[in-house]
C-alpha positions as CSV (number, residue, x, y, z in Angstrom):
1,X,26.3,34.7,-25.5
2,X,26.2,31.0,-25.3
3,X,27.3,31.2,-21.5
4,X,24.8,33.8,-20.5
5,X,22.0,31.3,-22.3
6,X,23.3,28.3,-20.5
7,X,23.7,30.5,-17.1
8,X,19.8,31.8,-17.5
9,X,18.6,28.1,-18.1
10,X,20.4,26.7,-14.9
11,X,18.7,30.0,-13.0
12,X,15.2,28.6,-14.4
13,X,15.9,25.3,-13.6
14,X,17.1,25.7,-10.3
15,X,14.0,28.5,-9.2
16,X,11.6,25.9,-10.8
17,X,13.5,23.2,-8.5
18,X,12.5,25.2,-5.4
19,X,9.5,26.8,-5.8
20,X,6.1,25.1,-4.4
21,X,4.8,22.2,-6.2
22,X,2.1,19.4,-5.7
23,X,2.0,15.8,-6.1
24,X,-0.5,13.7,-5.5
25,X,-0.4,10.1,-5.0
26,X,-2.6,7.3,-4.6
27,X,-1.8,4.4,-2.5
28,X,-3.1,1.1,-2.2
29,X,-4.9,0.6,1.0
30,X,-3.3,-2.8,1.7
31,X,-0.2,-1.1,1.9
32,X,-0.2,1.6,4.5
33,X,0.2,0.7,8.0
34,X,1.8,2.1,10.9
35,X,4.9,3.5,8.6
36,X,3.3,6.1,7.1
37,X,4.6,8.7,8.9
38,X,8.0,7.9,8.6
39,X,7.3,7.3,4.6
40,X,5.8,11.1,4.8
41,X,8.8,12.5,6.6
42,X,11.4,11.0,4.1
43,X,9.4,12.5,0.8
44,X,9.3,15.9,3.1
45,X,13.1,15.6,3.9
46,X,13.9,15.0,0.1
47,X,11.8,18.1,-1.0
48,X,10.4,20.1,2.1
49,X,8.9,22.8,-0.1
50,X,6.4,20.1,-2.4
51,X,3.0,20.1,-1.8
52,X,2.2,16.2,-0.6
53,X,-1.4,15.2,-1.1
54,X,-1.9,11.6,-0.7
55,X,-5.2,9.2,-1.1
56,X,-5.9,5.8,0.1
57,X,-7.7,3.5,-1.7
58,X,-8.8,0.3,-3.4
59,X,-6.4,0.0,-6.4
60,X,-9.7,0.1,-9.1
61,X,-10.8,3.4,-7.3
62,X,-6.9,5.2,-7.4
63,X,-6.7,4.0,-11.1
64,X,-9.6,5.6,-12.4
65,X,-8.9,9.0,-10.4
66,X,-5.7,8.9,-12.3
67,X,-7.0,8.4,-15.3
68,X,-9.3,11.2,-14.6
69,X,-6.2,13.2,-14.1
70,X,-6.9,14.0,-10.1
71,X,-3.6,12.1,-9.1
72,X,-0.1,11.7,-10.6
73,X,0.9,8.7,-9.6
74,X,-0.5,5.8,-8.0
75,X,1.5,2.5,-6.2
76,X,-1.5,-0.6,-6.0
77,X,-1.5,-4.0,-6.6
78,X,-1.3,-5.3,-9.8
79,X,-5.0,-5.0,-11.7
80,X,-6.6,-7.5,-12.8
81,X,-6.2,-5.7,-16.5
82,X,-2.8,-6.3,-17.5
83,X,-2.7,-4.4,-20.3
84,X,-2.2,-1.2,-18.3
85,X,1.4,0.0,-18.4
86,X,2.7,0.2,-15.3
87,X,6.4,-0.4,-13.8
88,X,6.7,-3.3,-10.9
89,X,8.4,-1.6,-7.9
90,X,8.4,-4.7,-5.7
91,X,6.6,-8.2,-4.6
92,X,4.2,-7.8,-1.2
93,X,4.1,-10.5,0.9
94,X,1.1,-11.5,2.8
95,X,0.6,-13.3,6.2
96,X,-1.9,-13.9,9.1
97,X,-1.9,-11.1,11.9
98,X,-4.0,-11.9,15.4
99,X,-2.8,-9.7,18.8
100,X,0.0,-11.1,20.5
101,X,-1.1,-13.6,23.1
102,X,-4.4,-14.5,21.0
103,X,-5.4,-17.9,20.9
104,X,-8.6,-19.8,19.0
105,X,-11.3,-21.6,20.8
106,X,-11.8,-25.3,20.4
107,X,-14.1,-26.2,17.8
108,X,-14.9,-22.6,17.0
109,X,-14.4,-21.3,13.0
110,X,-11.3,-19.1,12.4
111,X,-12.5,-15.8,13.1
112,X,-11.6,-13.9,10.0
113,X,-11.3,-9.1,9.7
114,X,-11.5,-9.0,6.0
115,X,-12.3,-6.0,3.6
116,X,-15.3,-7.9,2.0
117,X,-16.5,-9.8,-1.0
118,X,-15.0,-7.3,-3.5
119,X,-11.5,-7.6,-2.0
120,X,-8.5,-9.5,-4.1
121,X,-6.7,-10.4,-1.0
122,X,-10.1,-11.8,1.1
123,X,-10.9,-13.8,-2.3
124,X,-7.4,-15.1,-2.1
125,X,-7.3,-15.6,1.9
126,X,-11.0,-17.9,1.5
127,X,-9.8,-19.9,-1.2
128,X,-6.5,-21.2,0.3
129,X,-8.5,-21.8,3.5
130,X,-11.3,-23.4,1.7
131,X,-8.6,-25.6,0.0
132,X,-6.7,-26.5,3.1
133,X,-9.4,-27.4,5.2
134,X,-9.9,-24.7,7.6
135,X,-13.3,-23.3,8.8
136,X,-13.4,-19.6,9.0
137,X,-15.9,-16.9,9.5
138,X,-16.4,-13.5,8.7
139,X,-16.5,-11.5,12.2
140,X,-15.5,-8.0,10.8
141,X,-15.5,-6.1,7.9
142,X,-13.4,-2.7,7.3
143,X,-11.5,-0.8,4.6
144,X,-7.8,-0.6,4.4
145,X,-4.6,-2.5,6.5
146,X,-4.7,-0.1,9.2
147,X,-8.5,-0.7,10.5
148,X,-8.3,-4.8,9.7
149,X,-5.1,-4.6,11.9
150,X,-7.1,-2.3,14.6
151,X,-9.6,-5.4,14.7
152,X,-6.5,-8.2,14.7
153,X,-5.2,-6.0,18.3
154,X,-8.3,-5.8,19.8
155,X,-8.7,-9.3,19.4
156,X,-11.8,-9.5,17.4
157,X,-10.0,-11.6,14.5
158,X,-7.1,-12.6,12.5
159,X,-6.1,-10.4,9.6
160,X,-4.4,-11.4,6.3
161,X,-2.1,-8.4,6.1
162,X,1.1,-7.2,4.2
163,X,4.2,-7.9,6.1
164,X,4.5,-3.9,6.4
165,X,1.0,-3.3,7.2
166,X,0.9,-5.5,10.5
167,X,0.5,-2.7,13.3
168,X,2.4,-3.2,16.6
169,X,0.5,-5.8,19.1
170,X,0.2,-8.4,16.6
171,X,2.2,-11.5,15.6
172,X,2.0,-13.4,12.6
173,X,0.2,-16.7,13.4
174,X,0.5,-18.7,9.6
175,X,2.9,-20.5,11.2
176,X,1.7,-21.4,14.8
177,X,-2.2,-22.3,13.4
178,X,-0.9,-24.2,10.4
179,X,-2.6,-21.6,7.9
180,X,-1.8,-21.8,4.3
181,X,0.7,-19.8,3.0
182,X,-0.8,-16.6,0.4
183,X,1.2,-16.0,-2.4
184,X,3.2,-12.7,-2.9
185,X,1.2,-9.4,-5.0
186,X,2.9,-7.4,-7.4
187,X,3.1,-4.2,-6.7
188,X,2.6,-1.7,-9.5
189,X,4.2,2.1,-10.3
190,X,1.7,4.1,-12.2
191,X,2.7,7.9,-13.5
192,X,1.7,10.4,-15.0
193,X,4.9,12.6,-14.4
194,X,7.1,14.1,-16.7
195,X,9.2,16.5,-14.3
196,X,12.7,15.2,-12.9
197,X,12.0,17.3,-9.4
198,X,8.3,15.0,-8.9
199,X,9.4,12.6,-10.5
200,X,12.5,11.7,-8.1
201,X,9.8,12.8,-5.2
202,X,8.1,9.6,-6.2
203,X,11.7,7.4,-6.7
204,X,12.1,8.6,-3.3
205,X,8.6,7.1,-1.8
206,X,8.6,4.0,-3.9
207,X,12.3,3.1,-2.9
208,X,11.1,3.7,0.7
209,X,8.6,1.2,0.5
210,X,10.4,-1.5,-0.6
């Protein structure tokens, strides 16, 4: 009797294992660049038959849509309220991005693509140049790492991006222009999940990341 018990559990387990299920995660728009396809394929290859729905956003915008229950889990950069529980999955590291072969002009401000006035990272990026010394100005504004890296190819600017983030065509030019140095973001783990199959979905994505 005991072995038939144990034998139906394992059959529940393993049909609940298999069957089609959802997860939805938030990500931090600083954090998705040009590798989110290959980010996607590895959370499909883990678990081909779960239901993947993922949003990009501003980290204040994916915690409150979690809190509202509309995602699972969310991966952002540390809030500015601590007292939220959350798990620290890895440190992001942050550098200046211009297309490969860009150059300033003499005299001119340092063009700057930045994700405006209520952005963590642009606060950060103005005051270490304000500090250091160097003239900048705001040339174009745009939401998220992919778009500010569009503008850093075309030319328009230079981008304070995550290391990951920096599309192809652009070179990191802290060095080169004597910019200061940003210092690394905390990246957070929020969850809501209780279930080992999502639950190592998300493992999966967060190791991939790092």
């Amino acid at each position: 009797m005991a072995r038939e018990l144990v034998s139906s559990h394992d059959r529940a387990i393993a049909a609940f294992e298999t069957e089609p299920r959802r997860l939805a995660i938030g990500i931090n728009q600083q954090l998705v660049g040009s590798e989110l396809p290959l980010l996607l394929r590895q959370m499909r290859d883990h678990d081909p038959k779960l239901l993947v729905e993922i949003r990009i956003g501003g980290t204040q915008d994916l915690m409150q849509a979690r809190e509202r229950g509309e995602l699972d889990a969310v991966l952002v950069l540390r809030p500015e309220d601590r007292g939220k529980r959350g798990k620290i999955v890895f440190a992001e590291s942050f550098s200046w991005f211009a297309a490969t072969g860009w150059e300033p002009r003499a005299g001119q401000p340092l063009p700057l693509a930045t994700q405006g006035e209520s952005c963590r990272i642009r606060i950060e990026a103005v005051r270490a140049l304000d500090r250091a010394g160097v003239e900048w100005r705001e040339v174009f504004v745009g939401k998220g790492a992919a778009i500010l890296g569009a503008a850093a190819v075309a030319g328009l600017a230079v981008a304070l991006l995550a290391r990951r983030a920096a599309p192809p065509g652009t070179v990191d030019v802290g060095g080169p222009l004597s910019l200061p140095p940003i210092r690394s973001q905390d990246v957070m783990l929020y969850s809501n999940l209780s279930d080992r199959r999502t639950r190592d979905a998300l493992r999966v994505l967060a190791l991939a990341f790092q």
